[in-house]
N, C-alpha and C positions, 0 to 999 in steps of 0.2 A: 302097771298101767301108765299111760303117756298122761300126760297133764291135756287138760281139757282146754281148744281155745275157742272161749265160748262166741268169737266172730265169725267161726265155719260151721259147717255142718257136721253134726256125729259120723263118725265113721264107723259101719257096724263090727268093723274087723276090731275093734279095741274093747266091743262090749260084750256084757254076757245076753243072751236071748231071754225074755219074760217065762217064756214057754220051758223054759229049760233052767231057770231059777234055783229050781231042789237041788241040783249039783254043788250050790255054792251054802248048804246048809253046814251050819258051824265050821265056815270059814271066815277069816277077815274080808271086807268087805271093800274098806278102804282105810287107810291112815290120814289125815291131813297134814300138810303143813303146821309150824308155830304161828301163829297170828297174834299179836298185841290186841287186848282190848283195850278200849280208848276211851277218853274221857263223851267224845263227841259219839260214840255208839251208843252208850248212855244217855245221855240227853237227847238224842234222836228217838228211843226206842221210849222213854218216857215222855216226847211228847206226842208219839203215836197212837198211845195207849193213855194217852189223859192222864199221866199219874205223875203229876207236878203240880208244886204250891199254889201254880193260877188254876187248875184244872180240880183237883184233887184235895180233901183232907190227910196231909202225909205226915202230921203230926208227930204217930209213932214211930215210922221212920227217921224223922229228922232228929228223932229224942239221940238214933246211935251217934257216938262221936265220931263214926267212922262213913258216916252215911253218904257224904259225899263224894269217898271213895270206893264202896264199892259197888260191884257190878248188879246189875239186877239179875235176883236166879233164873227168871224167867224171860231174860236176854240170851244167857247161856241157851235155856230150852229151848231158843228159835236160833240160836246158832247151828243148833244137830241138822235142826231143817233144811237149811240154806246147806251146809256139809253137804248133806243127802242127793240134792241138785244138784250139785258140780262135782261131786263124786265118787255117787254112786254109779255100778259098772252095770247094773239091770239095768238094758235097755234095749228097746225093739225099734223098727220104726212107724210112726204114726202112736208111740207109746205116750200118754202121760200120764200124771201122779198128782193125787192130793192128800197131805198130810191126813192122817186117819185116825190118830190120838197117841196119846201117852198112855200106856198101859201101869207102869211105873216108872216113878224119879226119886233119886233121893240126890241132893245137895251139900255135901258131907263136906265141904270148906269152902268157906266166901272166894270169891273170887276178887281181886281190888283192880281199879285203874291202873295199867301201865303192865301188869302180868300178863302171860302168852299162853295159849292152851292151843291144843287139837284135840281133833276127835278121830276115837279108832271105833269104827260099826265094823259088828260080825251077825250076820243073817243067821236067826235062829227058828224062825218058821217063815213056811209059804201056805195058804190056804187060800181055797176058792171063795167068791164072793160073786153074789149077784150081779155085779158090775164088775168085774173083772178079777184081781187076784189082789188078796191082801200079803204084804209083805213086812216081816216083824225083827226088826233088828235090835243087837242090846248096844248102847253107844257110852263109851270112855269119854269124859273131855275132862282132860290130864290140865293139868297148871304145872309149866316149867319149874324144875327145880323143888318143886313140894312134893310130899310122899301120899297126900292123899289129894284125890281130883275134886274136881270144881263140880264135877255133875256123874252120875251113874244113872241111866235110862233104857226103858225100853220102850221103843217107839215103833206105830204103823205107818202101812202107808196104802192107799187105796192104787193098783196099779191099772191100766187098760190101754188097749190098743183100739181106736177108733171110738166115736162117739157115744155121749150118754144114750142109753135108750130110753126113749118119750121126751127126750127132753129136743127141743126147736132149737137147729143148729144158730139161729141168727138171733136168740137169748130172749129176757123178756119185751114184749111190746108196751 
């Protein structure tokens, strides 16, 4: 698949169709890039989520000796997400997507400041939904150079082409 440049418009010829989805059942989905996690995605994603000493009681947290350096698990778990957006190859047009939950995670080695992961999702179900199609992939996020990964997931995603229904395209008044 071509690297996404997310200043143009999709080009349908690089994607798979919504409607046509089952074809790519237990295949890879997409591999990423290495990316470094950073000190500052950390501290950005704990002051998003309130869970800092001004914010939060992080007591038990702060007890590891290691606390500062690593990553939070639940940083990783919104990394799949963002993955998912830049690339995944489902996609129609007029298509969007909203995360739809975590079905299973396990986090089987800390992740630290300065280490590199990607994520490899392979599409393991597609099924109908009242609002459109839910789509179920299991996601890798590997950490360079260690034998066991940072995250093992299986994740939804609500998918749909055109408008919620009932709901006023111009949001709440």
């Amino acid at each position: 698949m071509v690297a996404q440049d997310f200043a143009s418009p999709r080009n349908p010829a690089d994607y798979h169709p919504l409607s046509r989805a089952e074809e790519l059942l237990g295949k890879q989905l997409f591999q990423t890039g290495w990316m470094q996690a950073k000190r500052k995605h950390m501290t950005l994603f704990h002051d998003a989520i309130e869970t800092n000493p001004e914010d939060s009681d992080v007591t038990i947290c702060l007890s590891n000796p290691e606390a500062d350096n690593i990553m939070d698990g639940m940083w990783t778990m919104s990394m799949v997400v963002n993955f998912h957006f830049n690339h995944n190859p489902i996609w129609s047009p007029g298509m969007w997507a909203l995360f739809h939950g975590i079905e299973k995670a396990r986090f089987p080695q800390p992740l630290f400041v300065g280490q590199c992961i990607r994520c490899t999702a392979t599409l393991i179900e597609v099924r109908e939904h009242r609002y459109g199609r839910i789509v179920v992939s299991d996601n890798l996020v590997e950490i360079q150079g260690e034998e066991r990964p940072a995250l093992i997931a299986t994740t939804s995603a609500l998918f749909r082409i055109g408008a919620m229904p009932g709901k006023n395209a111009a949001g709440p008044t």
